[in-house]
N, C-alpha and C positions, 0 to 999 in steps of 0.2 A: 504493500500500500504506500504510495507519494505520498509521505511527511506533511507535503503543502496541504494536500488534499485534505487531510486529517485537521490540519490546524484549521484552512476557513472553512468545513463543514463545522467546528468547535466555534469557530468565531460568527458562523451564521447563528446558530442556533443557539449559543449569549445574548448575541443583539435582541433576538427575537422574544429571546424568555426575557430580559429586561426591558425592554419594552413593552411586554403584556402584563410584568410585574409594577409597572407606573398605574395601571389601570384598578388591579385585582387590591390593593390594600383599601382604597379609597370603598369600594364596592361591599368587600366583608365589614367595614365599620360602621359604612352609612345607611346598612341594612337593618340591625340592630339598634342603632341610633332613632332612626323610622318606628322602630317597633316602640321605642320608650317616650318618645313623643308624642305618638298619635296614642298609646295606653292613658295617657297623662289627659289629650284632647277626648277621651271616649268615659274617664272616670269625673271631671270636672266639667265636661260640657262648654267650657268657655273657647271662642272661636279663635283667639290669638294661636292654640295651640295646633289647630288646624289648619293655620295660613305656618303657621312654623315648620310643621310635616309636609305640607305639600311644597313650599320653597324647595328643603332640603331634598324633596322627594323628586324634586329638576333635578336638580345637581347630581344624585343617585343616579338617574337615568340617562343622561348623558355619556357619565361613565360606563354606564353599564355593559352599552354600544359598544362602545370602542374593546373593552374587555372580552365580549365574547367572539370579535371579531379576529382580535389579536391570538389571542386562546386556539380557536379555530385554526391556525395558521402553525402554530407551534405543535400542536398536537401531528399535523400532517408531514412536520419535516422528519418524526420517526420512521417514515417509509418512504423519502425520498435521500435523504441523508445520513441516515442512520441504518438501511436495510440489512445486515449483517445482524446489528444488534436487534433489530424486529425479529429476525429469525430467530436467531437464539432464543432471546427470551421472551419470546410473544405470549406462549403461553401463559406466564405469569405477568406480566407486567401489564398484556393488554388488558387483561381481566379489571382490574381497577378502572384504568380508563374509559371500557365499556358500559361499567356500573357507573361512573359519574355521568355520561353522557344519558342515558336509559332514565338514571333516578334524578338525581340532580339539577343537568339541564333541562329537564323534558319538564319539572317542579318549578324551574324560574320562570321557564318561556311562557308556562301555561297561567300564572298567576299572576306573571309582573303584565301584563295588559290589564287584568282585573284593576291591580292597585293604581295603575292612572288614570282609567278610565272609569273606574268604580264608585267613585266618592258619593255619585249621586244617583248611583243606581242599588247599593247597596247600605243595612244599616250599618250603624257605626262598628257595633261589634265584629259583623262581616266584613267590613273593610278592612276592620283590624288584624282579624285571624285571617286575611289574603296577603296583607303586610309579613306578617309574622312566617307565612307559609315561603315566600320569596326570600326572608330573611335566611329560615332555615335552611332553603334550596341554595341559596351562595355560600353557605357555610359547609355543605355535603359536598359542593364542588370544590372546594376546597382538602376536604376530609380523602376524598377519593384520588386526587391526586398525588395528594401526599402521603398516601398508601403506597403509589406506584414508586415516587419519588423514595421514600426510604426504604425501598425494597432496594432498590440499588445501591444505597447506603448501607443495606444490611440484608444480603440474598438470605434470610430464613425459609423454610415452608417448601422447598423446592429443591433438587437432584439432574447432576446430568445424566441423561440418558445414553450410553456412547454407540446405539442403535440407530438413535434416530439425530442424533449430535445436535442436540436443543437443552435446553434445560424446562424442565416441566415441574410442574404443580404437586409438594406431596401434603402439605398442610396449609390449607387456605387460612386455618382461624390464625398459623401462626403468622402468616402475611397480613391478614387483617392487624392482628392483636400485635407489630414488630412494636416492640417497644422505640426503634428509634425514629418509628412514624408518628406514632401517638406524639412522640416530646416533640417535632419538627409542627405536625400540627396543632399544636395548643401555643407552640411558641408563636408561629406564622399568623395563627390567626387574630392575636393578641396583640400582635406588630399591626396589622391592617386597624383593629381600631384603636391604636394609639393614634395612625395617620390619618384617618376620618375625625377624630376628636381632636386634632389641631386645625385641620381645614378648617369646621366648624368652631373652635376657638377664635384663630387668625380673621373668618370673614365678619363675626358677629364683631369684634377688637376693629375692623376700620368701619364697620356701619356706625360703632361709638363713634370713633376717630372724627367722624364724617357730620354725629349728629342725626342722624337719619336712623329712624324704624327704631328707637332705643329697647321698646316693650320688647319689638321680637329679640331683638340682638341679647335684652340683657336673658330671655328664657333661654335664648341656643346656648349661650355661654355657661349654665346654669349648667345645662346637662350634658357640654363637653365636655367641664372643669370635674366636675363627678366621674362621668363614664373613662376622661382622660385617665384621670388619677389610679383606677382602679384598674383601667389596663398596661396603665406603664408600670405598675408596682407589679402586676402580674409576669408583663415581660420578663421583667429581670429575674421573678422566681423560677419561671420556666424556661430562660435561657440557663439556667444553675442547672436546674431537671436534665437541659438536653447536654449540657457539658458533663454532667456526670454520665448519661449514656457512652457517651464517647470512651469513656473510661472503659467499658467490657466489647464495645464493638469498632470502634476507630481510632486506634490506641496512636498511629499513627499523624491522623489529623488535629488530636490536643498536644502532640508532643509539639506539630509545627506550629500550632498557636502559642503554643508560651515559648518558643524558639530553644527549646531541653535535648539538645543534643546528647545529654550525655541522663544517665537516670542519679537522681538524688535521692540523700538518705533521706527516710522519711522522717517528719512529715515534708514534703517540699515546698518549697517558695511561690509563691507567685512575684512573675516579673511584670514589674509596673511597664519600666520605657526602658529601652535596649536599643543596641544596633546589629541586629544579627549578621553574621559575614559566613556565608556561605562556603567562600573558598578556604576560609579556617577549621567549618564549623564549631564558630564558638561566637558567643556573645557579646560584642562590647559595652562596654559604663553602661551593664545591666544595674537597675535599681530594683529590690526583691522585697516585698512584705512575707516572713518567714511565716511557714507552716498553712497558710491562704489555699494555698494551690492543692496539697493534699486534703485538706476539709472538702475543697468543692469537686475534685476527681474522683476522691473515696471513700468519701461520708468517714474518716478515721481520720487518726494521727500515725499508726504504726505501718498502712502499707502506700508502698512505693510506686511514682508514675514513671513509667518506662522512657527513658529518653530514645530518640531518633539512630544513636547509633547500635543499641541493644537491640531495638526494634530490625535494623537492616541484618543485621547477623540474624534475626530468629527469622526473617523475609528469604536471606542463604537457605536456610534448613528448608525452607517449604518449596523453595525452588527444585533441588534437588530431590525431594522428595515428589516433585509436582513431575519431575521427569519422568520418572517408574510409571507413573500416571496416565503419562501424554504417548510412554512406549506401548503400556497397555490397550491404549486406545488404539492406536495405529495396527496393532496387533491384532484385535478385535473388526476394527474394520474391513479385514484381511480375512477373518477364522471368526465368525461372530458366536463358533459355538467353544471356542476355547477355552474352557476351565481356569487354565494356571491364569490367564490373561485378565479373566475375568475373577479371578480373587484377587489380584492384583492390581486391578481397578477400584475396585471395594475399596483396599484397604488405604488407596493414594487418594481416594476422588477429590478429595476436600481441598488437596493442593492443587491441581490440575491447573489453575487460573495463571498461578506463579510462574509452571512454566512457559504458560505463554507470554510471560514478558521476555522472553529467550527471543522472539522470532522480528525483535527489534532489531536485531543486533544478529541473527541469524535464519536460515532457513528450517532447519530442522533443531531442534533443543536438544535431542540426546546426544549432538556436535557439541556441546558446548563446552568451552575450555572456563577454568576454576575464575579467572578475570570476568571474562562475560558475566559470568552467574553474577562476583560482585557489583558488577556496572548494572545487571538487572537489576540486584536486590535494589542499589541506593537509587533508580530510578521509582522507586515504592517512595519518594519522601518527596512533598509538593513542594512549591516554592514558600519559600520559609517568610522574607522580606513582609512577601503581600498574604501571607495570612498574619501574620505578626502584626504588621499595621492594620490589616482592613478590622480583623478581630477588635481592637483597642478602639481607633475612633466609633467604630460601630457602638461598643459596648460606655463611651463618655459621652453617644450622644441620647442613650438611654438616661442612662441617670439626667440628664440636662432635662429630660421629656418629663421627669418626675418631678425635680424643682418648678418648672413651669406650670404644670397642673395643682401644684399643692398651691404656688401664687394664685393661680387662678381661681380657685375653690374658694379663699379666701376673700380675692379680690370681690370673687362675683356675689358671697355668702353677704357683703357688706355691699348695698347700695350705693353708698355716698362713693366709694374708691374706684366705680367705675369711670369716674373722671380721671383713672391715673394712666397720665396720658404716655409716659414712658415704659409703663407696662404693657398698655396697649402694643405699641408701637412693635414692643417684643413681640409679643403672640402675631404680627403679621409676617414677621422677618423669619421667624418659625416655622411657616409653614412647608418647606423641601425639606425640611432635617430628617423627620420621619422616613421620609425614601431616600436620604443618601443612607440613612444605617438600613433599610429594609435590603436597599441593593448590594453594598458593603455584607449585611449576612449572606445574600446567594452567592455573593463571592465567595466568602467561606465555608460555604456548605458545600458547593460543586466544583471548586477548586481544590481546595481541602480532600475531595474524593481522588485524584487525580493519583496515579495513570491510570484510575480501572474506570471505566465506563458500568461496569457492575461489582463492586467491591472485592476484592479476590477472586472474581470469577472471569472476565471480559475484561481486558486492557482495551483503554479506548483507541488505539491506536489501530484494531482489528474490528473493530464495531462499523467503521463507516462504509458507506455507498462509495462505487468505483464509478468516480465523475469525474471531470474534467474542471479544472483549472477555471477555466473560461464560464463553464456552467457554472459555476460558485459565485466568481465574482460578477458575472450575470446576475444571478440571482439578491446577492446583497445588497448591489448598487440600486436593483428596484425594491426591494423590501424599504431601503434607506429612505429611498425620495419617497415611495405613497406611506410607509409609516410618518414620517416627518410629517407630510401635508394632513394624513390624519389626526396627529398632534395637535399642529397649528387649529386644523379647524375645531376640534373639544377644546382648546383654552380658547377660543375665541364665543366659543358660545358660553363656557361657563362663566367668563367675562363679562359677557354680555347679560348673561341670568345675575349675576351679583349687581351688575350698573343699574339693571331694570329693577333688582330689589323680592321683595314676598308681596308684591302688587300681582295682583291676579287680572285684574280690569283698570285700565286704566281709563280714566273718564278723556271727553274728547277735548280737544281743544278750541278753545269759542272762536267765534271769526272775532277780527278785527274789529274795534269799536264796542264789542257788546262783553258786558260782564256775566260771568256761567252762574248761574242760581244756586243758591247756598243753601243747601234743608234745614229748618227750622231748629233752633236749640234751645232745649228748655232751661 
């Protein structure tokens, strides 16, 4: 497989998932958002709360557009891009995909017409449990994805088959039930409404700014600064949740987060700020808060996180042993009724993946000379630099998310402080933070995974479509221009939904000379 090939089918299909990830946080928060809104307008009856859900309930739909658009687009490069890896593992990977699409999608499509077009054709209650129902359905789409997604983080539940040379399904509950899907979705979706609870922060903060609409501005703020607060306290516990996962299944990916070349006595440190060097492997003017790092990897003080170089030697062992594996397969292919071959399969299967990092660096693996194996294993450790960094800002701009909401709880809990005009100011200058760390995590969750396209199983460097150069950058160069212009056009209308305000009708305007009649007030 061309190197190139590999890197812009990789680089196609970033752009594309970050770009449907700008869409999908805004979407899981202002869903739930909607549901505690319009609860509030269905238990008080009072109409502010109505013009507040339905504003907010533009802005939702707007988005929503562009996400399932983008979605759509992403999901299809697995069989133009990616066809090796659909082979392999379709059988288990599609299966999530197919249930988000079936339960999920089929849940959003069919209710979210109800909730815009329904307000006046159903009662309040029914309009509410149609809200709630669309809320649930972006949150299952979610759910379902991120089944598939950490299945490649974590191949449980499934066996290769060296018959049919796929990997197939042998525990679905334990695909469902992957523990490092569960922490990836509670984290994910907890990140989306931290980022809906600052849109709605930031917009209500310049309608103050502005003067204008203050009744609705100061309710939306009410229930940002709330919902904010509760989800960013959450993030950061369930970012602890999925760092500990990491601990039993991607020992590899928290060693290059905290940049631990080497394994430390326990308990270990956590490093603050470092400059990791690569061509040293070793750390420089690391700053370490002692014993941190073990509490959050190992819930203990007494055991130890494996550093990157222990890790690449025990990556040695499974290579080698991945050989026996890859011989018995070859063997098998050959004799598929072979006994010896076939307990010899058994008892290797598990490394099998390892040795195909051999076929970077060579054509057949049982060629491999004692060197290659090395240069295989320490290709098992990502780039250190950019999970090191992306890890840290990501994780100070959580906590930032959390100081801001607790000001704002406060600010908004007190009347009179909503004239504070510097705090304002904050909460609109706020509002991209949540998706540079939302993006900054997919970095290190898919970077972090790297070289397997399925975690000890499929190196990504054998997963992709055999395309051409020209068809790639074909393809990027138009993804680039109509996603851009589709960008442009959603910020220009949600633009335009915040300049126009939670005006539903706007009265006409008089001709010239004549004054508009003013309804009587008592």
């Amino acid at each position: 497989m061309d190197a190139g090939v590999v890197d812009l089918s990789r680089l196609q299909f970033a752009l594309t998932a970050l770009y449907h990830f700008l869409f999908v946080p805004l979407t899981l928060g202002l869903s739930f958002m909607l549901v505690i809104m319009e609860s509030v307008y269905v238990m008080t009856g009072r109409e502010i709360w109505r013009q507040v859900t339905r504003f907010w309930g533009k802005i939702f739909g707007i988005n929503f557009v562009l996400g399932v658009a983008t979605g759509l687009t992403m999901e299809f490069q697995f069989g133009t891009n990616w066809s090796y890896f659909s082979h392999y593992a379709g059988d288990i990977f599609g299966a999530p995909l197919a249930i988000e699409g079936l339960m999920a999608f089929f849940l959003e499509a069919t209710f979210v017409g109800l909730m815009f077009f329904g307000w006046d054709r159903l009662s309040k209650l029914g309009h509410l449990f149609v809200t709630f129902l669309v809320a649930l359905g972006t949150n299952l789409s979610a759910l379902w994805i991120l089944i598939a997604n950490g299945w490649m983080q974590n191949p449980v539940g499934a066996t290769f088959n060296p018959e049919t040379m796929r990997m197939e399904v042998s525990d679905f509950d334990a695909v469902l039930f992957n523990p490092v899907a569960q922490a990836k979705f509670v984290h994910t979706v907890s990140a989306g409404y931290v980022a809906a609870s600052v849109v709605v922060l930031g917009v209500s903060a310049f309608y103050l700014l502005k003067g204008r609409w203050i009744e609705f501005a100061r309710r939306s703020m009410v229930v940002a600064a709330a919902f904010g607060l509760a989800s960013s306290l959450s993030v950061v516990v369930l970012g602890d949740e999925s760092g500990y996962a990491l601990t039993d299944n991607q020992k590899m990916k928290l060693a290059a987060i905290e940049a631990a070349w080497h394994t430390q006595e326990s308990p270990a440190g956590l490093t603050l700020l470092g400059m990791p060097d690569t061509a040293a492997r070793t750390t420089r003017y690391s700053v370490e808060v002692p014993w941190v790092l073990g509490l959050i990897a190992t819930r203990s003080l007494d055991k130890e996180v494996t550093g990157m170089s222990e890790l690449v030697l025990k990556a040695q062992e499974r290579i080698a042993l991945g050989i026996k594996a890859y011989d018995a397969v070859e063997t098998l292919k050959a004799d598929p009724s072979n006994v010896a071959a076939r307990a010899q399969f058994e008892a290797h299967k598990r490394d099998l993946g390892y040795a195909l990092l051999l076929k970077r660096h060579l054509a057949d693996p049982r060629a491999a000379t004692p060197q290659q194996i090395e240069a295989a294993a320490w290709d098992t450790v990502p780039s250190v630099p950019l999970m090191f960094w992306s890890f840290r800002l990501m994780a100070m701009i959580g906590f930032l998310m959390i100081a801001l909401f607790a000001t704002a709880f406060v600010v908004a809990s007190r009347r009179k402080h909503l004239t504070t005009k510097w705090f304002l100011r904050l909460c609109v200058a706020a509002i991209p933070l949540p998706w540079v760390a939302i993006e900054l995590g997919w970095v290190v969750a898919e970077m972090g995974r790297q070289p397997w396209a399925i975690e000890g199983v499929l190196p990504t460097f054998l997963a992709a479509s055999s395309l051409s150069r020209t068809a790639l950058w074909t393809t990027i160069i138009g993804f680039t221009a109509l996603y851009g212009t589709l960008a442009v056009i959603e910020i220009r209308l949600i633009l335009a939904a915040i300049k126009h305000g939670p005006v539903e009708h706007q009265e006409p305007t008089p001709e010239p000379g004549r004054i508009a009649a003013l309804p009587l007030a008592a």
